[in-house]
N, CA, C and O of each residue as an XYZ file, in Angstrom:
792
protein
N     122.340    150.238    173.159
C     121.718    151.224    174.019
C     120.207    151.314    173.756
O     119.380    151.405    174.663
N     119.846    151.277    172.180
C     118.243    151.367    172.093
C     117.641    149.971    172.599
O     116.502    149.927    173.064
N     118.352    148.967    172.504
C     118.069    147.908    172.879
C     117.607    148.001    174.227
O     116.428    147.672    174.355
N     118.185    148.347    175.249
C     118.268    148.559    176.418
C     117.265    149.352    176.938
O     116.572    149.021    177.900
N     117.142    150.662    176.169
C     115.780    151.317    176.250
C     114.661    150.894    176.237
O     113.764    151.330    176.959
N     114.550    150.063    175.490
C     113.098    149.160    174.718
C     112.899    148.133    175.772
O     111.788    147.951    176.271
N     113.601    147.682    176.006
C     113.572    146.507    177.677
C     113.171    146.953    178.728
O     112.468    146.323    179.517
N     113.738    148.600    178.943
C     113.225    149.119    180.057
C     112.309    149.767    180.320
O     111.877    150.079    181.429
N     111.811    150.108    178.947
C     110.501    150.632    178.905
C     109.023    149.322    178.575
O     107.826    149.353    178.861
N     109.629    148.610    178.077
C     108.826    147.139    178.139
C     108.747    146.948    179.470
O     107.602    146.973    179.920
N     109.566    146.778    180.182
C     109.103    146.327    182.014
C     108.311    147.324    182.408
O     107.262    147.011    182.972
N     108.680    148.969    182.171
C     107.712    149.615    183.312
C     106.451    149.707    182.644
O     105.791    150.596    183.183
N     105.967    149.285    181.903
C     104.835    149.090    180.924
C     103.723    147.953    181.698
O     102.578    147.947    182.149
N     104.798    147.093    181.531
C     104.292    145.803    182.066
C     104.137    145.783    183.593
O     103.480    144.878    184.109
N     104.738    146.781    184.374
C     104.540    146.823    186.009
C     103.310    147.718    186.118
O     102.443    147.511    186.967
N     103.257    148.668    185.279
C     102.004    149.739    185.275
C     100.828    148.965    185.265
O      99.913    149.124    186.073
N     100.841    147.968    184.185
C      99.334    147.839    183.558
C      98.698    147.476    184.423
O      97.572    147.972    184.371
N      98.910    146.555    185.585
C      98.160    146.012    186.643
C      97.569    147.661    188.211
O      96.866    147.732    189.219
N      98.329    148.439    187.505
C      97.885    149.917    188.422
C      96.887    150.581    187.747
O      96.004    151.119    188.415
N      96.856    150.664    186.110
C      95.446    150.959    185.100
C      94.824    150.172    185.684
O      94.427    150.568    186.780
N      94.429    148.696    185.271
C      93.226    148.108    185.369
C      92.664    148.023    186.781
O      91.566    147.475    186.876
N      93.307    148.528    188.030
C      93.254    148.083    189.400
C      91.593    148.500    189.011
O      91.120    148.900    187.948
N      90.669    148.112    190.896
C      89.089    148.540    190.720
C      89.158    150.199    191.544
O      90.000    150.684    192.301
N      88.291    150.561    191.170
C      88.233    151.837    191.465
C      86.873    152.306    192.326
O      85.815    151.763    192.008
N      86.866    153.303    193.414
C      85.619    153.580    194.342
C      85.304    154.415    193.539
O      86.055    155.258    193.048
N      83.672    154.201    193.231
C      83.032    155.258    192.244
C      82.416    155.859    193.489
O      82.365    155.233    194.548
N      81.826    157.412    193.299
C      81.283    158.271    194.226
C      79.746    157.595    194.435
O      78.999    157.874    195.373
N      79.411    156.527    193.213
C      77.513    156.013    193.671
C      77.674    155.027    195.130
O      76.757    154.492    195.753
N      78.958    154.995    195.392
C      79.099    153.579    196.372
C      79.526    152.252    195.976
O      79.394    151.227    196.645
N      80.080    152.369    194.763
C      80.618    150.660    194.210
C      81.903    150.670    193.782
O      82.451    151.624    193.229
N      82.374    149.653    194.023
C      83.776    149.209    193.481
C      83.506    148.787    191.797
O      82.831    147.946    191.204
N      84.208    149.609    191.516
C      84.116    149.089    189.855
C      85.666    149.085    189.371
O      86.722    149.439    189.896
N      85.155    148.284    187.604
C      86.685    148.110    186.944
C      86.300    147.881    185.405
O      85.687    146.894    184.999
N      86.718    148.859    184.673
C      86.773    148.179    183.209
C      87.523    147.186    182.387
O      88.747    147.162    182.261
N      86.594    146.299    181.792
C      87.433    145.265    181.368
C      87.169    145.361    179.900
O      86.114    145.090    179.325
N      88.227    145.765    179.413
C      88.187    146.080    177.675
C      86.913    146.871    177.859
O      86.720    147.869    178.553
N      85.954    146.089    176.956
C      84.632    146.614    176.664
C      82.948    146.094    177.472
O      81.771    146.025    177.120
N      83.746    145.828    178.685
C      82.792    145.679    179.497
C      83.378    146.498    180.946
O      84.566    146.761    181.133
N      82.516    146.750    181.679
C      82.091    147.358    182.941
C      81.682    146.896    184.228
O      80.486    147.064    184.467
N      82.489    146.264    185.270
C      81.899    145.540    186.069
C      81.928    146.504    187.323
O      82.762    147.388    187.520
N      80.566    146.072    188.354
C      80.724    146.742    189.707
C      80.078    145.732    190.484
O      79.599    144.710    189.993
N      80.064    146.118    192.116
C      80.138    145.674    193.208
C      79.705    146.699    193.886
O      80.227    147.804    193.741
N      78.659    146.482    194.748
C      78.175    147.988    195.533
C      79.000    147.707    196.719
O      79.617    146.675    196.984
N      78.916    148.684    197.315
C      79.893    148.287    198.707
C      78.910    147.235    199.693
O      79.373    146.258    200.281
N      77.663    147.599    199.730
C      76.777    147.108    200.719
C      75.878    145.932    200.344
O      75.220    146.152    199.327
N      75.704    144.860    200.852
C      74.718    144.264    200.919
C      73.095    143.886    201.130
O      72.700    143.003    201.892
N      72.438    144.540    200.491
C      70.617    144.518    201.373
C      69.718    143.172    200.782
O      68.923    143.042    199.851
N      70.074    142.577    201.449
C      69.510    141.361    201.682
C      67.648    141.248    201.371
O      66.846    140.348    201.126
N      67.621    142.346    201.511
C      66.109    142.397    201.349
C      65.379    143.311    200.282
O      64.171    143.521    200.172
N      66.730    143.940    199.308
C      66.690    144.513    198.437
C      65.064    144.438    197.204
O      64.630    143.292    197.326
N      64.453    144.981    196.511
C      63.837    144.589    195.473
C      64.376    144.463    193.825
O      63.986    143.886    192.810
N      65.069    145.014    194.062
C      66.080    145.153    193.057
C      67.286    144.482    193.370
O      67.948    144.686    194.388
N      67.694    143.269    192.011
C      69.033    142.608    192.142
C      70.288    143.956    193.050
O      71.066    143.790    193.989
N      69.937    145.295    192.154
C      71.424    146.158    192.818
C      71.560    145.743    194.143
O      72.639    145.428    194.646
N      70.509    145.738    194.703
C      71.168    145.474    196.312
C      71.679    144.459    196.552
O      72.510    144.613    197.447
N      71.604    143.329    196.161
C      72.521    142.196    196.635
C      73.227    141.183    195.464
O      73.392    139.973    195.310
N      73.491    142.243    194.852
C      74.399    141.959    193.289
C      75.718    142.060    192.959
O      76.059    142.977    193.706
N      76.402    141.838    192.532
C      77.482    142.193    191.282
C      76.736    142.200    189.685
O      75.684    141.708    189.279
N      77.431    142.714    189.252
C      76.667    142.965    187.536
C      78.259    143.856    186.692
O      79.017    144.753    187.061
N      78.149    143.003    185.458
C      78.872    143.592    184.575
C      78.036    144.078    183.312
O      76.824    143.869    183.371
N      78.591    144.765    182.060
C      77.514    144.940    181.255
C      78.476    145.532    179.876
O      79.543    146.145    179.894
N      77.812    145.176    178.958
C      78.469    145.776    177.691
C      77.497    146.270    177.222
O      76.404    145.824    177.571
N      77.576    147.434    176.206
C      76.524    148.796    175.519
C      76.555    148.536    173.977
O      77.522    148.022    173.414
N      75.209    149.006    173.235
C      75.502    148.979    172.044
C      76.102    150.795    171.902
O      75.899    151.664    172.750
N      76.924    150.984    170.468
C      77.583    152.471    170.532
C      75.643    152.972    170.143
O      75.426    154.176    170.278
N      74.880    152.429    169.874
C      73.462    153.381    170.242
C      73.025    154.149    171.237
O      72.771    153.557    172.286
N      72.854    155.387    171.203
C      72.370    155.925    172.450
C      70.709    156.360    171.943
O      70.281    156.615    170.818
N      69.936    156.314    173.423
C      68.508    157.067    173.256
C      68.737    158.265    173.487
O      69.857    158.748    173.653
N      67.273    159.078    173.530
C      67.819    160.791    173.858
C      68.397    160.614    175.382
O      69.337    161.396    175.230
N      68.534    160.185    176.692
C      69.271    160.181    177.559
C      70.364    159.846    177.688
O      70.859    159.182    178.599
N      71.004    160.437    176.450
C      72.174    159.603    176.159
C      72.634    158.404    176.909
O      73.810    158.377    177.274
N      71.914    157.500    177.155
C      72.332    156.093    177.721
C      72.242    155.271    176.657
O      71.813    155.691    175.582
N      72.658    153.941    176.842
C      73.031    153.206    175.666
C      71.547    152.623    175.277
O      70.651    152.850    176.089
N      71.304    152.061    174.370
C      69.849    151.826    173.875
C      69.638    150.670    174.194
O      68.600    150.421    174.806
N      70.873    149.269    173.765
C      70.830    147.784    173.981
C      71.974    147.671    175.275
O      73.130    148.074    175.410
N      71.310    147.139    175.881
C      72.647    146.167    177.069
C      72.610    144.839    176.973
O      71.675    144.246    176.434
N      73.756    144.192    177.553
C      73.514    142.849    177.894
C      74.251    142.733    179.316
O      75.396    143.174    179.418
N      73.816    142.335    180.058
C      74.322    142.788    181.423
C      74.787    140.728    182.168
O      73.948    139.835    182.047
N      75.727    140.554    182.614
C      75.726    139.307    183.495
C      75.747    140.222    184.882
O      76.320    141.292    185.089
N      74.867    139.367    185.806
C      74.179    139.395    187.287
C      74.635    138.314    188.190
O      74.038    137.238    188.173
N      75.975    138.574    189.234
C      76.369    137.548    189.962
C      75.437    137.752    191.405
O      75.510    138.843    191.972
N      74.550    136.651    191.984
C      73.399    136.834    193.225
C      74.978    136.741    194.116
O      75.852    135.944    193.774
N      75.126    137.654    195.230
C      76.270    137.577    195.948
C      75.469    137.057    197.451
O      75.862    137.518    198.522
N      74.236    135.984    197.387
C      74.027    135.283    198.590
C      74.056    133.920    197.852
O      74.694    133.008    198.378
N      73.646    133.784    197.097
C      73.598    132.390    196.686
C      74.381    131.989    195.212
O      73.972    131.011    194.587
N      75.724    132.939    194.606
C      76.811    132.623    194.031
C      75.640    132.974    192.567
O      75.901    133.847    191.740
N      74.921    132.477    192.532
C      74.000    132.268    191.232
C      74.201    133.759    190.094
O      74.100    134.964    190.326
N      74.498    133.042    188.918
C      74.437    134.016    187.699
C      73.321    134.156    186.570
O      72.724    133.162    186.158
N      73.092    135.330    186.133
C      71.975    135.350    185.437
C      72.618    136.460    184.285
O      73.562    137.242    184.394
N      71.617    136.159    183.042
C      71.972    136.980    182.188
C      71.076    137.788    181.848
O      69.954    137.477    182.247
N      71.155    138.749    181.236
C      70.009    139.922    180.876
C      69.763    140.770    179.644
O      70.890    141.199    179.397
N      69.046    141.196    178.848
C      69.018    142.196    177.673
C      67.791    142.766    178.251
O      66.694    142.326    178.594
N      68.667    144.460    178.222
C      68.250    145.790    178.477
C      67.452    146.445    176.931
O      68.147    146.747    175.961
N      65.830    146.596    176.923
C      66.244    147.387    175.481
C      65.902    148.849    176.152
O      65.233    148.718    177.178
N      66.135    149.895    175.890
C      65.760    151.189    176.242
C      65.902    152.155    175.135
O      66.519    153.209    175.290
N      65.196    151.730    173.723
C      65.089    152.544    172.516
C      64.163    153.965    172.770
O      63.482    154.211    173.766
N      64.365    154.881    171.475
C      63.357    155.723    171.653
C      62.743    155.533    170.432
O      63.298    155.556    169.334
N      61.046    155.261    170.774
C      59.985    155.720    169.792
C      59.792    154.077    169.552
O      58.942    153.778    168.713
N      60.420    153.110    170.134
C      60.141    151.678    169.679
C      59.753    151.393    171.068
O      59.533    152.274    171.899
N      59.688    150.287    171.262
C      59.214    149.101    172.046
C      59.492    147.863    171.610
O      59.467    147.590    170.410
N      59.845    146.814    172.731
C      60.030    145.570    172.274
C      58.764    144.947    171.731
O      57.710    145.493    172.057
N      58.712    143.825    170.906
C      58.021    143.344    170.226
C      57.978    141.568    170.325
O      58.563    140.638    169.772
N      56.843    141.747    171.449
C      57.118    140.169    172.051
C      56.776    138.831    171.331
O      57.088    137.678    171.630
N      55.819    139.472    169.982
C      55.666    138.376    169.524
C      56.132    137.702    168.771
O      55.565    136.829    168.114
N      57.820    138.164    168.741
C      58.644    137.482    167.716
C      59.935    137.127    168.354
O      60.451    137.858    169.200
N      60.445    136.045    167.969
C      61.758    136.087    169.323
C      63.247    136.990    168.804
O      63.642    137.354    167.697
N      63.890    137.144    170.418
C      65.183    138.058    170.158
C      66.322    136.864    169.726
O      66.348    135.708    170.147
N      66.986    137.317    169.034
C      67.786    136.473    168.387
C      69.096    136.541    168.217
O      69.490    137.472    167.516
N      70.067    135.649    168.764
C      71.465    135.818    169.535
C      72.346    135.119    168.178
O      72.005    134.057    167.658
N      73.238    135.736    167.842
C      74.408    135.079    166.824
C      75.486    135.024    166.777
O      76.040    136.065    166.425
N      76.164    134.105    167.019
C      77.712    133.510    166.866
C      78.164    133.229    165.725
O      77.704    132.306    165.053
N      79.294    134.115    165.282
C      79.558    133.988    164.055
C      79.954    132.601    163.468
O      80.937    132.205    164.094
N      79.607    131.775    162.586
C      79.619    130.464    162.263
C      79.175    129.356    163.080
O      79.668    128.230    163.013
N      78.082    129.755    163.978
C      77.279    129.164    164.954
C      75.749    129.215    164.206
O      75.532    130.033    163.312
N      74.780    128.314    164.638
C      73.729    128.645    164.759
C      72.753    129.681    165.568
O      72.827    129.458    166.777
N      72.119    130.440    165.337
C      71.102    131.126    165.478
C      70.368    130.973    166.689
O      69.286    130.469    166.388
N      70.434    131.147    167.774
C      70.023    130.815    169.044
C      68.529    131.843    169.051
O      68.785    133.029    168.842
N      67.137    131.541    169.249
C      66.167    131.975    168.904
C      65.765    132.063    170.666
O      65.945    131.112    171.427
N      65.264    133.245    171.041
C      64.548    133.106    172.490
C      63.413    133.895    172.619
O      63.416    135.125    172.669
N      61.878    132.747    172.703
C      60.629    133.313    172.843
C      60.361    134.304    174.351
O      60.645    134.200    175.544
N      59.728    135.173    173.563
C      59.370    136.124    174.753
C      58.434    135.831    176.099
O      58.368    136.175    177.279
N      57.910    135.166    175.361
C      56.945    133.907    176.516
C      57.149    132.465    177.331
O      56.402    131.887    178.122
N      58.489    132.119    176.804
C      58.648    131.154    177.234
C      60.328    130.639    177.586
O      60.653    129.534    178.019
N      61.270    131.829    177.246
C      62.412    131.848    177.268
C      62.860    132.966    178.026
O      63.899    132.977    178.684
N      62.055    133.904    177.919
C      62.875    135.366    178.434
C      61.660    136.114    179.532
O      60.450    136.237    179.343
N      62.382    136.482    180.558
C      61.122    137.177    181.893
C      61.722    138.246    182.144
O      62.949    138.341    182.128
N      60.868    139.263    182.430
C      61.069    140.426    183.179
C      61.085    140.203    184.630
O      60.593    139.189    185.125
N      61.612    141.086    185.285
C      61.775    140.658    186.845
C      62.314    141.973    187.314
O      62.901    142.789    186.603
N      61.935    142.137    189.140
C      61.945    143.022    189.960
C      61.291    144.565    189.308
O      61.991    145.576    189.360
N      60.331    144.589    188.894
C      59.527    145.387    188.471
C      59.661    146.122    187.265
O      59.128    147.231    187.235
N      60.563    145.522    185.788
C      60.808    146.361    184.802
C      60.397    145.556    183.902
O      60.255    144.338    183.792
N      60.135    147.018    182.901
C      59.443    146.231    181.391
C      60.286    146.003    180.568
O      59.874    145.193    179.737
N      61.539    146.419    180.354
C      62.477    146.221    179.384
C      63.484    145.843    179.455
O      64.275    146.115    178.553
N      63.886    145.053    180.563
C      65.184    143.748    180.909
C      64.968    142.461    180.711
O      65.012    141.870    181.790
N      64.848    142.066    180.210
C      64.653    140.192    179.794
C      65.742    139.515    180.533
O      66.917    139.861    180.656
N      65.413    138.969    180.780
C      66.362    137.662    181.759
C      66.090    135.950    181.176
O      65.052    135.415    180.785
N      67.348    135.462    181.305
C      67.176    134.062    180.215
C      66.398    133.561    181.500
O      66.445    133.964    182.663
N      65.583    132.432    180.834
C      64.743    131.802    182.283
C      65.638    130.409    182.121
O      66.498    130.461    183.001
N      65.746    129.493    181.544
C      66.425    128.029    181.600
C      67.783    128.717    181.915
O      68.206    129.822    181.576
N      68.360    127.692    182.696
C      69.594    127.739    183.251
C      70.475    127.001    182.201
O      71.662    127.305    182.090
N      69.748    125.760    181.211
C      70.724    125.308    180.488
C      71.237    126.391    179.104
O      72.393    126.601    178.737
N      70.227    126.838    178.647
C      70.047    127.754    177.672
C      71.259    128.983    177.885
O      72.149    129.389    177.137
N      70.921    129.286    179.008
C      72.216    130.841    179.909
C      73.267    130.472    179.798
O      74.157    131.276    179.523
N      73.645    128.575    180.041
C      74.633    128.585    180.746
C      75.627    128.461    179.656
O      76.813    128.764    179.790
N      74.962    127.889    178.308
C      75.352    127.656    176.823
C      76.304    128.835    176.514
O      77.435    128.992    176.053
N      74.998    129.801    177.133
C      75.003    131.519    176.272
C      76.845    131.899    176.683
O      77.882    132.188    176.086
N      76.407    131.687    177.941
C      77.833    132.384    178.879
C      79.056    131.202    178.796
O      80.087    131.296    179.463
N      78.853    130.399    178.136
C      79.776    129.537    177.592
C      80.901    129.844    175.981
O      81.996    129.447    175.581
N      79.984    130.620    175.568
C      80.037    131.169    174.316
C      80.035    132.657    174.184
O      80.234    133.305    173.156
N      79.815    133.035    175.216
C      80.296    134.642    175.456
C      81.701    134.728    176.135
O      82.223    135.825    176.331
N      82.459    133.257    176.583
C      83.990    133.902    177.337
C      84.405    132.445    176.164
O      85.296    131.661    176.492
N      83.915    132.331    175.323
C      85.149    131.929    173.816
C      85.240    132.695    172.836
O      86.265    132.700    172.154
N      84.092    133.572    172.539
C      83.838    134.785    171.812
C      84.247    135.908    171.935
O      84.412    136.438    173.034
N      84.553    136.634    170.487
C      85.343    137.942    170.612
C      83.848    139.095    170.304
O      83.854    140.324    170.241
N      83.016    138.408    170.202
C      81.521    139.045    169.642
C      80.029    138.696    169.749
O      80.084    137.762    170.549
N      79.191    138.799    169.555
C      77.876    138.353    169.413
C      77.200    139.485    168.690
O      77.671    140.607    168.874
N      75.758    139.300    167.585
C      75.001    139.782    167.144
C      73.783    139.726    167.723
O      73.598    138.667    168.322
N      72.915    140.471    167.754
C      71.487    140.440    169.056
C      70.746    141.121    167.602
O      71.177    142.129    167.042
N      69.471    140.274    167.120
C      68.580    140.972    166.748
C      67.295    141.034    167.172
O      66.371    140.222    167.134
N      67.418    142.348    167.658
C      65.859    142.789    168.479
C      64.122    143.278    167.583
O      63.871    144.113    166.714
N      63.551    142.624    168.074
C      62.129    143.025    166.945
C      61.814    143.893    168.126
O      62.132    143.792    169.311
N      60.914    145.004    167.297
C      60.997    146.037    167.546
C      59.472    146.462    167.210
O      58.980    145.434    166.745
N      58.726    147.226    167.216
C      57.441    147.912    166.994
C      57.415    149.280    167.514
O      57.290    149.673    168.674
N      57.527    149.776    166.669
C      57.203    151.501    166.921
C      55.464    151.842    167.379
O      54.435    151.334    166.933
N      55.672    152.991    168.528
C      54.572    153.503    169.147
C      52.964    153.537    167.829
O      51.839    153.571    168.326
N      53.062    153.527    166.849
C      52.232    153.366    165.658
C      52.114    151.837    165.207
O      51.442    151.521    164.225
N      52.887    150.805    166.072
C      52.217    149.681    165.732
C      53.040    149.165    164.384
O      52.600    148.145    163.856
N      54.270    149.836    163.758
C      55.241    149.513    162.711
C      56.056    148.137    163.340
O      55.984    147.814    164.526
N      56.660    147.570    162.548
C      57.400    146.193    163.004
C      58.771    146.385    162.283
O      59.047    146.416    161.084
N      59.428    146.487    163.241
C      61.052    146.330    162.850
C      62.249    145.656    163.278
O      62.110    145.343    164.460
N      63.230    145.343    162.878
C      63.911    144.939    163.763
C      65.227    145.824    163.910
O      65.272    146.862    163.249
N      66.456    145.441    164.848
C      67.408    146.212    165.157
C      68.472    145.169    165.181
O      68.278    144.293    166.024
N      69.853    145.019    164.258
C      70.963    144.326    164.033
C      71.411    145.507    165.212
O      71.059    146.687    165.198
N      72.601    144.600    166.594
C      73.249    145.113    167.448
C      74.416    144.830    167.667
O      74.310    144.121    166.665
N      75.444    144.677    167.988
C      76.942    144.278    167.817
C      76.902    144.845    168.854
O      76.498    145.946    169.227
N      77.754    143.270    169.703
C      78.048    143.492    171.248
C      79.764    143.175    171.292
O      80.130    142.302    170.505
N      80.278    143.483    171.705
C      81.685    143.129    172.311
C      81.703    141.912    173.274
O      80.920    141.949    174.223
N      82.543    140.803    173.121
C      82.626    140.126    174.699
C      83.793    140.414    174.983
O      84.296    140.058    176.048
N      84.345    141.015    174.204
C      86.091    141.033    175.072
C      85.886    141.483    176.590
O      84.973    142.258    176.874
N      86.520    141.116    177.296
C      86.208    141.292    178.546
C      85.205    140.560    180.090
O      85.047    140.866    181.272
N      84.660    139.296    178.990
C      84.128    138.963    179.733
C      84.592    138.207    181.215
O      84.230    138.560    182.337
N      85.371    137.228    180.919
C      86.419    136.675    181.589
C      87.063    137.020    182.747
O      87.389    136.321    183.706
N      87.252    138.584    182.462
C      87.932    139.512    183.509
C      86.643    140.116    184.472
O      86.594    140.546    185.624
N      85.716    139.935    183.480
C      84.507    140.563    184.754
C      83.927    139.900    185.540
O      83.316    140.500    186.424
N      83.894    138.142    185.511
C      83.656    137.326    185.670
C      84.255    136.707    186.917
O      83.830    135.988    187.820
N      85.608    137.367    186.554
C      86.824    137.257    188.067
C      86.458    138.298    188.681
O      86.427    138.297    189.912
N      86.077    139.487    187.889
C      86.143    140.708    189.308
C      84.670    140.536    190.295
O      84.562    141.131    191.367
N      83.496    139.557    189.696
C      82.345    139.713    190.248
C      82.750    138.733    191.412
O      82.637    138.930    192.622
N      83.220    137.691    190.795
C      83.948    136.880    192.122
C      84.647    136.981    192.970
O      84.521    136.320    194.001
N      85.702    137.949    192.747
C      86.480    138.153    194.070
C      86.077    139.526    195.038
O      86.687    139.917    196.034
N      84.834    140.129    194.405
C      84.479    141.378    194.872
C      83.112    141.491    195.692
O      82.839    142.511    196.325
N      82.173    140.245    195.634
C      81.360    139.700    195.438
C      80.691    139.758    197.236
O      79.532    139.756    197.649
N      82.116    139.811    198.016
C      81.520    139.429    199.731
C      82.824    140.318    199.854
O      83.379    139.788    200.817
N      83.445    141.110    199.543
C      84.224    142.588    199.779
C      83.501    143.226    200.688
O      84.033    144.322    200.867
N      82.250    143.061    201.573
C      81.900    143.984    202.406
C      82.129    143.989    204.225
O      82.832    143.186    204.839
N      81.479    144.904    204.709
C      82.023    145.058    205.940
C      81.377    143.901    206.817
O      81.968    143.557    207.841
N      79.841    143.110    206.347
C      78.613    142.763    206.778
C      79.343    140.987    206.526
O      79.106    139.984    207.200
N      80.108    141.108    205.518
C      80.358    139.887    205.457
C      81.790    139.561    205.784
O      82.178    138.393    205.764
C-alpha cells in the first residue's frame, strides 16, 4: 500500500512540474520563466527601431546574492537573443555602490579547473546603446567559447576591478550560477517571434 502511495505521488509530481515551470505574463508586458537560477523574458512586442536591445530582444540573466542600496543586484551577467537577426550576445552588468569599474585592468572569468579567461576593457569588452556599466563581449569567437562553457558549467567566478569614488583600487570575487542556462536558451528561442507583428 505505501508502495503504491509513493508511485502515485511520484506521477502527480512529475505531471505538475511542467505547470511550475510553465512562462508566465508579467504585468511590465513580457513573457517570462525561471530557470533554476536564471531568469528569462520576452517582451510581448517588437520595436524594430528600438534604442535599447529591450525592444527587440529576449534576455536571460543571473544576479550576484550582492545587492546595491536599490536593492538590485550589484553584478549581472545577462545572455541577449537579437529576435531579428537570431544573433546572441553576452553581457556584465556592474551596478556597485561607492565603486566604479576600473578599466584599466581586465575583468576576469573562471572555470573551475580551466584557465583564466582575461578580457581587456579596451579591446575585448564595449558598452552599447547608451550605458556605462554593461560590457558586452565584442569577438564572437571569445562569447561563443564563453557560452560554450556556461551550458557545461554548474558555475563561473567573475573578478571585477573596481576603484572607489577616491581613486582606491579593488577588486570584487563574484559567484555566478549557470544552472539554468540551457533552459533559458530554449525559452529565448521558442519565445523569441511569440508576437502578434510576427
Amino acid at each position: 500500500m505505501i508502495a503504491k502511495l509513493g508511485c502515485v505521488l511520484a506521477l502527480s509530481l512529475a505531471s505538475a512540474a511542467p505547470l511550475l515551470a510553465a512562462p508566465f505574463h508579467h504585468p511590465y508586458g513580457e513573457w517570462r520563466e525561471y530557470h533554476r537560477d536564471w531568469l528569462a523574458s520576452c517582451p510581448d512586442a517588437i520595436n524594430e527601431d528600438a534604442t535599447s536591445y529591450y525592444g527587440y530582444s529576449c534576455f536571460a540573466s543571473t544576479s550576484s546574492q550582492a545587492l546595491n542600496s536599490a536593492n538590485l543586484p550589484a553584478f549581472q551577467l545577462t545572455m541577449i537573443r537579437n529576435r531579428l537577426d537570431g544573433t546572441l550576445d553576452l553581457a556584465v552588468t556592474v551596478a556597485t555602490d561607492g565603486a566604479q569599474v576600473d578599466t584599466s585592468r581586465p575583468l576576469v572569468i573562471q572555470f573551475a579547473g580551466d584557465a583564466a579567461l582575461r578580457l581587456d576593457f579596451a579591446k575585448d569588452l564595449e558598452t552599447r546603446h547608451n550605458t556605462t556599466n554593461q560590457f558586452f563581449v565584442v569577438d564572437p569567437a571569445r562569447e561563443a567559447t564563453l557560452l560554450e562553457h556556461m551550458k557545461q558549467r554548474n558555475a563561473l567566478t567573475m573578478i571585477v576591478p573596481l576603484k572607489s569614488d577616491s581613486g582606491q583600487a579593488s577588486s570584487q570575487s563574484v559567484w555566478l550560477s549557470m544552472r539554468g542556462v540551457l533552459a533559458s536558451l530554449d525559452f529565448m528561442a521558442t519565445y523569441a517571434r511569440k508576437v502578434k507583428q510576427y
